[in-house]
N, C-alpha and C positions, 0 to 999 in steps of 0.2 A: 866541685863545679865553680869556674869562676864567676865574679858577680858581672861580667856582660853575657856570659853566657845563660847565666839565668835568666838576666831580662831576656834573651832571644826566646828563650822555651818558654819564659811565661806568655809571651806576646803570642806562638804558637798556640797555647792554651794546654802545653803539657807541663807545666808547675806554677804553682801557688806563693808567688813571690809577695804578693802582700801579705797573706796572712803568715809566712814567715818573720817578714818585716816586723810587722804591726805584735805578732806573738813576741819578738826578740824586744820590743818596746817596753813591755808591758813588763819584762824579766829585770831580775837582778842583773842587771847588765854595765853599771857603773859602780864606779870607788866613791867615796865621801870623803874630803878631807875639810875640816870645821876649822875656818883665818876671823883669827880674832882682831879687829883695828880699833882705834882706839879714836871717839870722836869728842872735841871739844864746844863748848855752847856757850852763849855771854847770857848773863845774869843779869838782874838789878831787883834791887827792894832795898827800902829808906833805912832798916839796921845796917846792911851790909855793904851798899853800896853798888859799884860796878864790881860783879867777880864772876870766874870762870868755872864750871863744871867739866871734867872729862869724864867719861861713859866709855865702857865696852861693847862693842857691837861686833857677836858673831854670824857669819855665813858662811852656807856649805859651796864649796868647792864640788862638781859635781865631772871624773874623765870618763870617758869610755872606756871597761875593760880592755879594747882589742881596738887596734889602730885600722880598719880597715873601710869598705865601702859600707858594707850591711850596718857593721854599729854605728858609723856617722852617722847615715838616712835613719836607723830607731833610736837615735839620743834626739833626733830631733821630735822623733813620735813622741818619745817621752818627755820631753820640754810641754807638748800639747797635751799629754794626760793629766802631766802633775798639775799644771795652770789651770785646767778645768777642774780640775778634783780639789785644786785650795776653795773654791766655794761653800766644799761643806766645811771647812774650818769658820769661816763667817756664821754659816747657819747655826753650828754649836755653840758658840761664843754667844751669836741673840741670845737663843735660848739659856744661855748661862746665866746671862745678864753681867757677864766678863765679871763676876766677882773670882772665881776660882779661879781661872785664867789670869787675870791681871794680880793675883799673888803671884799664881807660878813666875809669870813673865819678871814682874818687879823683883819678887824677892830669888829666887833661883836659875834664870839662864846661866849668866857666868858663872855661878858657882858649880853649874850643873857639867857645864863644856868645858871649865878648868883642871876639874877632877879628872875625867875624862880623857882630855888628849894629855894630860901630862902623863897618864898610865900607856901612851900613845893608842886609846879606844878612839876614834872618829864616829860619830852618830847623830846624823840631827836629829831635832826633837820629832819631827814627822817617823822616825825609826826608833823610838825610845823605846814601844813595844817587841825589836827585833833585838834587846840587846839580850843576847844568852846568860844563862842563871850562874855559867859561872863565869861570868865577866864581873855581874854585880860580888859573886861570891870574892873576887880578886881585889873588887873595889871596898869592901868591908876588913876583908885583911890588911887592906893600905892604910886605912885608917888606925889600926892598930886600939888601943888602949882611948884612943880619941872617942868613944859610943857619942857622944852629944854631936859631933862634928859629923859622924856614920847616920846619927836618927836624923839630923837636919839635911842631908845630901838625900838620902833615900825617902823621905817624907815630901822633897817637892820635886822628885823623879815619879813618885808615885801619883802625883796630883797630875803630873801630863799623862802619864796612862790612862788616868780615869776618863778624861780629856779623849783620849785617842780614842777609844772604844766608841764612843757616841761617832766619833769624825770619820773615824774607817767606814762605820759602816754605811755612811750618808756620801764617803768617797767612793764605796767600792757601786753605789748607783751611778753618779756622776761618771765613774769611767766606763760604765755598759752603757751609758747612753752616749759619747763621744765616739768611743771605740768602732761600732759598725759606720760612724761617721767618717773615720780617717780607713775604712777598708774600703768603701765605695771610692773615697777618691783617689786612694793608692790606682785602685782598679783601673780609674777614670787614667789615670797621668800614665800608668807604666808602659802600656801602647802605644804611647806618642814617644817614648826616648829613643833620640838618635844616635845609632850605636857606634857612630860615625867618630861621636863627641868622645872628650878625652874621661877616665871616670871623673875628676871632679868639675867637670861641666856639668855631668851627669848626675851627681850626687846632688847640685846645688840647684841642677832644675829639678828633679823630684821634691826635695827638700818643699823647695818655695811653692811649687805647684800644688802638692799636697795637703801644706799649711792653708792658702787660700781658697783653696777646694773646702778644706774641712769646715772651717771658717764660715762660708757662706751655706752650706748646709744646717750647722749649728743657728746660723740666725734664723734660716728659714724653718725649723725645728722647731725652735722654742720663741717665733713668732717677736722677735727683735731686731731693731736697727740699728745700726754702728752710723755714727756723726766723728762729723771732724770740723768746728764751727771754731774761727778767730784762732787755729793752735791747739784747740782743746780737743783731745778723742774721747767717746765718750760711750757705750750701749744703754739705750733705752728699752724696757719691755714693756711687750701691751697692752699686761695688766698696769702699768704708770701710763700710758699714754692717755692724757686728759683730752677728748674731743667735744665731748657733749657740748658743752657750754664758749667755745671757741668763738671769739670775737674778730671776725673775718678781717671787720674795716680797721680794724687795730693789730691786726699780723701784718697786712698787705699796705697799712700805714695812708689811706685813701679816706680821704673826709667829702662821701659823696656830694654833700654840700655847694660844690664847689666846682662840679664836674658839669661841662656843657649838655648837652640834652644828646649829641653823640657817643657823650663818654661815657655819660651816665647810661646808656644801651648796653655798653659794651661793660661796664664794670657789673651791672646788674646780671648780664647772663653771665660775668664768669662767676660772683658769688653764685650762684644758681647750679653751678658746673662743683664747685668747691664743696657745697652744702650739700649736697647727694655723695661726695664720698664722704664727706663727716658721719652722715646718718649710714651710710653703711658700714662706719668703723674700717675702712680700705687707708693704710697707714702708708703705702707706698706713694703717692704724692707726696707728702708733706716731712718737713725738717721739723723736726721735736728738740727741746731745748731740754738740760739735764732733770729738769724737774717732771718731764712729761709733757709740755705745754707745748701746741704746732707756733713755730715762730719762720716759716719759710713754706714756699709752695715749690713742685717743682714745674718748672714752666713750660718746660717742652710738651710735658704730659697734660698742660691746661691747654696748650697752645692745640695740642692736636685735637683735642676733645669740642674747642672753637674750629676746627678746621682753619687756622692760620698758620702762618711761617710762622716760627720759634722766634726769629730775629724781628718780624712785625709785631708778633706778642708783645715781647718785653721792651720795645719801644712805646707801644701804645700805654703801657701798664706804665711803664717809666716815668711818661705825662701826665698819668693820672697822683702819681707818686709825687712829683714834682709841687702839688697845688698845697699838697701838706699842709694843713694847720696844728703846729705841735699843742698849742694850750686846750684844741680841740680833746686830744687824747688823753691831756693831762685828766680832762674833766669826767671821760667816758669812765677811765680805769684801767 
């Protein structure tokens, strides 16, 4: 069946093209090929003076078996799975407290990936546990008569295994929990594609749509917000989000002091509006800064809650803004 005809029949409701999809994702469905570049760094220290280090730096190259519609749309499911499943590398690592890890890393990548693709094996380290026994068996006869050179090669392949075991298995949670994420929204998006469009209009709205679909489910899941303040993108979650002790007149930058007996009406109920969603812990007003901390309100949602125009709000609030006294704040904190 071709792939528009599938989407027709899935839209009928006689085939299950997401969880095709989304199962074709989750498969060995891509090659590996491990590009090593070579990056160079400037130095300084009073022995040595100005001098230069170059480093090896590899990444996996990552194609799709098969050039067509379906593996396009699942390389990009699996772009979303392995991004969410590198978290539990973080989590392992804490708990390491990166001593064994920052051996493997420091002392055996490149030596690990040099062995490796000169025998032409391609395998990132996330797959060191998929390399079959007699690959390693191939890689010992290469070394030949070398044993020291074989103990040291196989001693920090061994140290990412150990490694893996703890990651797999805190990844293989991570992907049951994204995974009925990107099926609900496969679901959501495949009824709306226009069968009209060429396939790769088609592949490139499912793609996008699905992604931001998943996307906002995941935040709404695990109870987090995605910022994008000055350039910076950043997810806060709300066990970090600091509300308690939130200093209204030092977000909103408003030194009531100074506010006419008008303003001060109007300033004092919208703290009043502000402060009941703090006490309810309700995270959706407010912009939170990387460290958890609210440093913006949003204003429409203040504005309706006064029953004002959005554009009268942040006029009024503008002039309350405008009275500023900075050495005020310096003093507050």
């Amino acid at each position: 069946m071709k792939f528009k005809e599938k989407i027709k029949v899935h839209q009928q409701g006689n085939y299950d093209l997401a969880a095709e999809l989304l199962k074709l994702g989750q498969s060995e469905m891509v090659s590996t090929e491990m590009v090593c570049t070579e990056v160079t760094y400037d130095f300084h220290n009073e022995e040595d003076g100005e001098y230069q280090n170059t480093f090896r730096r590899w990444r996996p190259k990552y194609t799709p078996k098969k050039d067509n519609a379906e593996y396009k749309i699942a390389y990009g499911l699996k772009v979303i799975l392995e991004r969410h499943g590198k978290k539990a590398k973080r989590i392992k690592y804490t708990v390491n407290n990166g001593t064994q890890l920052e051996r493997a890393i420091f002392d055996g990548e490149d030596y690990l990936y040099t062995v490796l693709t000169k025998m032409g094996y391609h395998y990132h380290v996330d797959e060191f546990d998929k390399i079959p026994k007699n690959v390693l068996l191939q890689i010992e006869k290469n070394f030949g008569a070398n044993y020291d050179g074989w103990y040291a090669w196989h001693k920090m392949y061994k140290d990412y295994i150990n490694i893996l075991r703890a990651v797999n298995r805190t990844k293989e949670k991570l992907i049951n929990e994204i995974s009925p994420l990107i099926l609900e929204a496969l679901n959501e998006v495949l009824p709306h594609v226009d069968l009209n469009r060429s396939d790769d209009e088609i592949i490139g709205f499912i793609a996008i749509a699905t992604k931001r679909k998943t996307y906002k489910k995941l935040t709404k899941l695990l109870g987090t917000k995605v910022h994008q303040v000055d350039g910076q993108k950043y997810i806060v979650t709300t066990s970090n989000m600091k509300m308690k002790h939130t200093n209204i007149d030092k977000v909103l930058g408003v030194n009531d002091c100074k506010l006419t007996d008008n303003q001060y009406n109007f300033y004092d109920k919208l703290r009043g509006f502000i402060q009941k969603e703090i006490d309810k812990r309700n995270t959706v007003p407010f912009t939170f800064s990387v460290e958890g901390e609210i440093i913006n309100i949003n204003k429409r949602f203040f504005a309706q809650k006064m029953e004002i125009e959005e554009s009268a709000f942040k006029k009024r609030l503008g002039r309350l803004q405008d009275k500023v006294d900075k050495d005020f704040f310096a003093k507050i904190g």
